[in-house]
C-alpha positions in Angstrom: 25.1 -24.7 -5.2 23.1 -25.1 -2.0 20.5 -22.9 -4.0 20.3 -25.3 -7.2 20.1 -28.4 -4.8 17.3 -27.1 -3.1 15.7 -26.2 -6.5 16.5 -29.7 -8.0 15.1 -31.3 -4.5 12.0 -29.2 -4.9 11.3 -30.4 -9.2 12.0 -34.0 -8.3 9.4 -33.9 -5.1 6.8 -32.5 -7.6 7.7 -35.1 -9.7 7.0 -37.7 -7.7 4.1 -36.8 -6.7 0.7 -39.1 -7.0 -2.1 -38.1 -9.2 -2.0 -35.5 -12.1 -2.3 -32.4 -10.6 -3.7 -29.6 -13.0 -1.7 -27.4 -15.1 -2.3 -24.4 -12.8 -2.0 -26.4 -9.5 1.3 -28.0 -10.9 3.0 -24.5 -12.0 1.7 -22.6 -8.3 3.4 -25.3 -6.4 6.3 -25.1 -8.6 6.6 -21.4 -8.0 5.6 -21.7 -4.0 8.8 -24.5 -4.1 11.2 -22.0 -5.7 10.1 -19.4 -3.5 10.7 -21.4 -0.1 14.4 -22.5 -1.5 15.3 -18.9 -2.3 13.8 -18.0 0.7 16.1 -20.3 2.6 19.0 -19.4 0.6 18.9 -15.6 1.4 18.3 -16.7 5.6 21.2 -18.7 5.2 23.4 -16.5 3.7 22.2 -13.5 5.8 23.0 -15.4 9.4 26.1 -16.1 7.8 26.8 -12.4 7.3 25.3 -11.1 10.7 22.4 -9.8 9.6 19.6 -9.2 12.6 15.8 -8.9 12.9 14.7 -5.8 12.2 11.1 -4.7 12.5 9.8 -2.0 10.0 7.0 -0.2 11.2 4.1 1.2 8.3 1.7 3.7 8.8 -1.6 2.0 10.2 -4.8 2.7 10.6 -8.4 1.6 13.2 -11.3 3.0 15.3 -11.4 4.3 18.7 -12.1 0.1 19.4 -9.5 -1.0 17.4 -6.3 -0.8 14.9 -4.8 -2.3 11.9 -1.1 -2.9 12.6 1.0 -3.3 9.4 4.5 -3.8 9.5 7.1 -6.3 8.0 10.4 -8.7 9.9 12.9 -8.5 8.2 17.2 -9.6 8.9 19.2 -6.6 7.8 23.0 -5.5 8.2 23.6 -4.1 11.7 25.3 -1.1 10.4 21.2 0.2 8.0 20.2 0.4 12.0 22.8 2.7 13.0 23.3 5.2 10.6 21.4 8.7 10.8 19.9 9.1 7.3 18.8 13.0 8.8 22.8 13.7 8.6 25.1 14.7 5.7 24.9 15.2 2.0 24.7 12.1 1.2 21.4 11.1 2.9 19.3 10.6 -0.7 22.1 8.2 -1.5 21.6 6.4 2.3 18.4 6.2 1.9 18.5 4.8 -1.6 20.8 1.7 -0.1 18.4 1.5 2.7 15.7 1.0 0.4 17.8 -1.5 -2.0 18.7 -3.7 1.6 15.0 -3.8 2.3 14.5 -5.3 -0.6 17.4 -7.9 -0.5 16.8 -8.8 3.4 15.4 -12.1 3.9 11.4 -11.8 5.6 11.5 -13.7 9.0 8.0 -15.8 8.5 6.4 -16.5 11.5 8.2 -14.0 13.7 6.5 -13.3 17.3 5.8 -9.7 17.5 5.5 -7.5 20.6 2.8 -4.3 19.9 2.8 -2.1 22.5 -0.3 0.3 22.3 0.0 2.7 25.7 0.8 -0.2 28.8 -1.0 -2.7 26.6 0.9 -5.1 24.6 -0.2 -7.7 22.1 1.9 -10.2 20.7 1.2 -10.9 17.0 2.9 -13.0 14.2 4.2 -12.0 10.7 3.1 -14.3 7.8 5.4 -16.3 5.5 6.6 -12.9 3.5 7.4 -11.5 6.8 4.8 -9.1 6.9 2.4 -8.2 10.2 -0.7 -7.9 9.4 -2.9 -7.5 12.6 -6.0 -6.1 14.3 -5.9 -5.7 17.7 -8.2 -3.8 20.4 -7.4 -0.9 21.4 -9.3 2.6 22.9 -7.9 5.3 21.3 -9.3 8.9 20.9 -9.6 10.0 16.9 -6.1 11.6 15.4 -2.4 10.5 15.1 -1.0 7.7 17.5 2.0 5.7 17.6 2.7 2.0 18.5 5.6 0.6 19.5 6.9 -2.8 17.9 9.6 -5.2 18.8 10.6 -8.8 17.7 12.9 -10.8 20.3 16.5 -8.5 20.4 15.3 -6.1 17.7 15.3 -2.4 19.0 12.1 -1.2 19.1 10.6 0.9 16.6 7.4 3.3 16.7 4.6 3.1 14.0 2.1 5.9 13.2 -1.9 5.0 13.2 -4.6 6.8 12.2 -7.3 6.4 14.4 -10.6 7.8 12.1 -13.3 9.4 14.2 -16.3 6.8 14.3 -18.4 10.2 13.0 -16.6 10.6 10.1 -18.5 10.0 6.9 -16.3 11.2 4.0 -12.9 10.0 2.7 -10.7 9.3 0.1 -9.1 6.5 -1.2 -6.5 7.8 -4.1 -4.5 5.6 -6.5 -0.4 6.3 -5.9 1.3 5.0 -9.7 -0.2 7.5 -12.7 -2.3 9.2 -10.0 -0.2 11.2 -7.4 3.3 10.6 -8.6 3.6 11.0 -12.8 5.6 7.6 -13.6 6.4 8.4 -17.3 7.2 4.6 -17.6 6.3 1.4 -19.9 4.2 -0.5 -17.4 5.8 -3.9 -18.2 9.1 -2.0 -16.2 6.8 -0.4 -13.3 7.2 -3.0 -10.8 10.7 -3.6 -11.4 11.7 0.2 -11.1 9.5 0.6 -8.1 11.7 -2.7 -6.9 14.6 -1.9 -7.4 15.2 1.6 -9.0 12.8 3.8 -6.8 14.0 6.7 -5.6 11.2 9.8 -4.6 13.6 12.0 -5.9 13.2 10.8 -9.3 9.3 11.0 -9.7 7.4 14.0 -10.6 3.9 14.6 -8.7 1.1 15.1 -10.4 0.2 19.0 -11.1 -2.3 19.9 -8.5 -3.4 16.7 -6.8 -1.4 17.2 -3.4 -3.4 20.6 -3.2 -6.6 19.1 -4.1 -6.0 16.4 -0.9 -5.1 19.2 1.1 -7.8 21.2 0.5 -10.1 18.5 1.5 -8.1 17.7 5.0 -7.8 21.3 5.9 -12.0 21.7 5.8 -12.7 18.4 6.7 -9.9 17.1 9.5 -11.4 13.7 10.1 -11.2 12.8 6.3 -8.8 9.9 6.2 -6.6 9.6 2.8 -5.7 6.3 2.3 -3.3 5.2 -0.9 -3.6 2.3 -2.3 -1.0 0.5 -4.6 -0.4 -2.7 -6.2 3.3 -2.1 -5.0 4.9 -4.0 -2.7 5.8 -3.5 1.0 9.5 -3.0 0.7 8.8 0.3 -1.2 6.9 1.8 1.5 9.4 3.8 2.8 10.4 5.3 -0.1 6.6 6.5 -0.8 6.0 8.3 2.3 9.4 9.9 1.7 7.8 10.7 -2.0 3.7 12.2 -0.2 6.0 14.1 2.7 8.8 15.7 0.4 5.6 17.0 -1.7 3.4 18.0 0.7 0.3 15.8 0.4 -1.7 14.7 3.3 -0.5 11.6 5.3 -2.1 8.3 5.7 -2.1 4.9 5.4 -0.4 3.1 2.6 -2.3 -0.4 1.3 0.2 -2.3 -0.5 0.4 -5.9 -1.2 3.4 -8.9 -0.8 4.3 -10.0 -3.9 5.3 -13.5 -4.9 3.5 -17.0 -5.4 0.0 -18.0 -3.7 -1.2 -21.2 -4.3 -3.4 -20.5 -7.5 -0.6 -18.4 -9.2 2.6 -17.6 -9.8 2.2 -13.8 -8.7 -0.1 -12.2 -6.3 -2.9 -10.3 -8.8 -2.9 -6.4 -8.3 -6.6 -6.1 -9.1 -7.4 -8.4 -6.5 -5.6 -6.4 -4.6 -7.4 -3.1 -5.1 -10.5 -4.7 -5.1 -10.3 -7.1 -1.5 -8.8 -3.5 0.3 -12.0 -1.4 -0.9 -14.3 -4.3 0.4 -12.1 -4.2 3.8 -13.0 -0.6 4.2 -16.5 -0.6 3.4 -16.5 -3.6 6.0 -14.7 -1.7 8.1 -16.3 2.0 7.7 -20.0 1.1 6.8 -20.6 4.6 7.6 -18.1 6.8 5.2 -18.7 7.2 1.6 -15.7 7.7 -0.3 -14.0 9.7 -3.0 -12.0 7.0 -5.4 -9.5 9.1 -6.9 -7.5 6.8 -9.9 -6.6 7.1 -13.3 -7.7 5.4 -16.9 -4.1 4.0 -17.8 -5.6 0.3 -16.7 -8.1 -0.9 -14.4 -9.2 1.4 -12.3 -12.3 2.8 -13.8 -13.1 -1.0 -14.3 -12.5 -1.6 -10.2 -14.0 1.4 -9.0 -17.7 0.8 -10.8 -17.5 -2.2 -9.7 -17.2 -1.4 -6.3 -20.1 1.6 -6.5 -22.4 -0.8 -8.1 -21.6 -3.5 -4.8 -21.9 -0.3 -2.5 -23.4 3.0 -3.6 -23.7 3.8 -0.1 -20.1 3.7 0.3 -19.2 5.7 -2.7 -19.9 9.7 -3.0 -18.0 10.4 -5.9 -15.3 8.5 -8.5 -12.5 11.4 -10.4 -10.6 9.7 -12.7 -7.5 11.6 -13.3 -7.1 11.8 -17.7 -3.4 10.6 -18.9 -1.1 12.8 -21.8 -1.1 10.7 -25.1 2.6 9.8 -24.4 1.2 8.8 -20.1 -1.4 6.7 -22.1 0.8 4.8 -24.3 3.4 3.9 -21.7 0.6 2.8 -19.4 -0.1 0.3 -21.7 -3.5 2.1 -23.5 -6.6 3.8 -21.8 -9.1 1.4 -20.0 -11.1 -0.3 -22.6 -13.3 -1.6 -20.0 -17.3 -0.3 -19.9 -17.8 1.7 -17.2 -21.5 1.2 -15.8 -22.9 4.0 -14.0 -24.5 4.2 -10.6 -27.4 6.4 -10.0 -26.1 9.2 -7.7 -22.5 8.4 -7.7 -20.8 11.0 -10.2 -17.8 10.7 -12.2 -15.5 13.0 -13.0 -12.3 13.4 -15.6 -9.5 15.8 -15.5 -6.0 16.3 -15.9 -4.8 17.0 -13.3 -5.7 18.2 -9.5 -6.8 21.6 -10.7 -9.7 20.2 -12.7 -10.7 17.6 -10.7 -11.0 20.6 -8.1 -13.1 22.3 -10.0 -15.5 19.3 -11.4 -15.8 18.6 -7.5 -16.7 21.9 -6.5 -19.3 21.9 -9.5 -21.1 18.8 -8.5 -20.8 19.6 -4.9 -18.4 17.2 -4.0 -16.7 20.3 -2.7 -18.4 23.2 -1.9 -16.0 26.0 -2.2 -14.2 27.4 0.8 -16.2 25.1 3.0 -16.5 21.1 3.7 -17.0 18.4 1.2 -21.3 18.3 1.0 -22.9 15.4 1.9 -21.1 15.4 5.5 -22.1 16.0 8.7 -22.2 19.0 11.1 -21.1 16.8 14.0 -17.5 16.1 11.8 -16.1 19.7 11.3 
């Protein structure tokens, strides 16, 4: 009831409202109005039940200057902080719930973070979905830290960043859906199972890719591997389970909030992709990347598009080449033109195995030895 009042309050507000708003305009605030009452509804409902703020900490990444803290406030049941998922047979099953709750658990917006980076701490705030989003100084030596991340009462929880060498100049940035995991799903259903359904033990990865990013991190240690995904942040967890439990290297995860903005009723996944691969050339002018997608959709379309704004930025684009039955679930190939970039090679395989092989034969890869095109000063 309280739900349908606020909904009702919300559609007679708009309609009340002065001027004549345009369809779009009309229809985003609409859906920004719904969102807030829901919103409210699932805080309300959750104090009722006891739930508490609970920080979850996601993989981040910076320089030796800085870092890019990601993480997300959410209220959750008491009893998800407790438990030991490492213990007992039933841990997929544990996790799985955990997963579901995360999904379920009200964001706190606007929630006053505590970051603590050594004996250094920086208080940041989430946004309205919850989610921390923040870059804050630091000086850090290249490799694997941790941050530690508290909000009010929470307990405290630790969050891995990748601090990339400010020599490096070679990475990869690797689509996650068709790409490293095989999804063998209509795409209409995709975000919904990845919502609410997703469980790593379910998904198949994709023949030879994880050895194919391993390869690359084993002669080449200061290669980041970022994955980037229109999915959203509550899934997170369940996709570094997925990369771990099949050995492919770790890194930071670029996913996206999902719900209203105020030009449409859903956040668009292509504008997604395309705003994080402007972010990293912004924020790594020096590294030219390996795009690694597939042609289900959009990114062949994204990624030539992003070579033809920066060729200095791109070594090399492998598209990864769906079944028939991959293509037709996908939704079709890419119909989009792809408009080549002097120097920047594309490649199309399978699988991990041939895109190995088409890198090694354009010397992308040099066998047994670093990717070409880097320096001496990053082995």
């Amino acid at each position: 009831m309280r739900l349908r009042r606020a909904v009702s309050s919300s559609l007679r507000s708009l309609r009340s409202t002065t001027g004549a708003p345009s369809p779009v305009s009309e229809a985003s605030n609409i859906a920004l109005r719904l969102d807030d009452a829901w919103l409210g509804f699932q805080t309300r409902r959750a104090v009722r039940l006891g739930r508490t703020k609970t920080v979850i900490g996601y993989t981040g990444y910076g320089t030796t200057s800085w870092v890019r803290v990601l993480a997300r406030v959410v209220l959750s049941d008491p009893k998800d902080n407790d438990r030991d998922p490492e213990e007992g047979p039933l841990r997929p099953l544990q996790e799985g719930i955990r997963g579901w709750r995360n999904f379920t658990s009200p964001p706190v917006g606007d929630a006053v973070v505590s970051v603590s980076v050594g004996d250094t701490v920086h208080e940041v705030r989430s946004d309205h979905g919850g989610v921390v989003d923040a870059r804050i100084p630091v000086s850090l030596d290249p490799g694997w830290h941790t941050v530690s991340l508290r909000s009010g009462d929470s307990r405290s929880v630790e969050a891995p960043i990748r601090i990339v060498a400010d020599s490096a100049d070679f990475g990869v940035v690797s689509d996650i859906d068709d790409t490293v995991m095989v999804t063998a799903l209509p795409r209409p259903f995709l975000a919904a199972w990845n919502t609410f359904v997703l469980d790593e033990h379910a998904r198949t990865p994709t023949p030879g890719m994880a050895v194919l990013y391993e390869r690359i991190v084993r002669t080449l240690p200061s290669a980041p591997v970022f994955y980037l995904s229109t999915g959203a942040w509550n899934v997170a967890p369940a996709l570094s389970r997925f990369l771990s439990r099949n050995l492919y290297p770790a890194g930071p995860k670029l996913l996206t909030d999902w719900g209203p903005t105020r030009d449409r009723w859903f956040r668009s996944g292509q504008q997604h992709k395309r705003s994080s691969l402007e972010r990293l050339a912004e924020e790594y002018p020096n590294v030219k990347w390996l795009l690694v997608g597939d042609d289900g959709q959009h990114d062949e379309a994204i990624y030539s598009e992003f070579a033809q704004r920066h060729p200095e930025n791109v070594r090399a684009i492998a598209i990864r080449q769906l079944s028939v039955g991959e293509a037709v679930l996908a939704g079709g190939r890419s119909k989009s033109g792809v408009r080549p970039t002097p120097g920047i090679p594309w490649i199309y395989a399978p699988d991990g195995a041939g895109m190995s092989a088409e890198l090694e034969r354009m010397g992308v890869i040099r066998s047994g030895s670093r990717p070409a095109g880097t320096s001496e000063r990053t082995r």
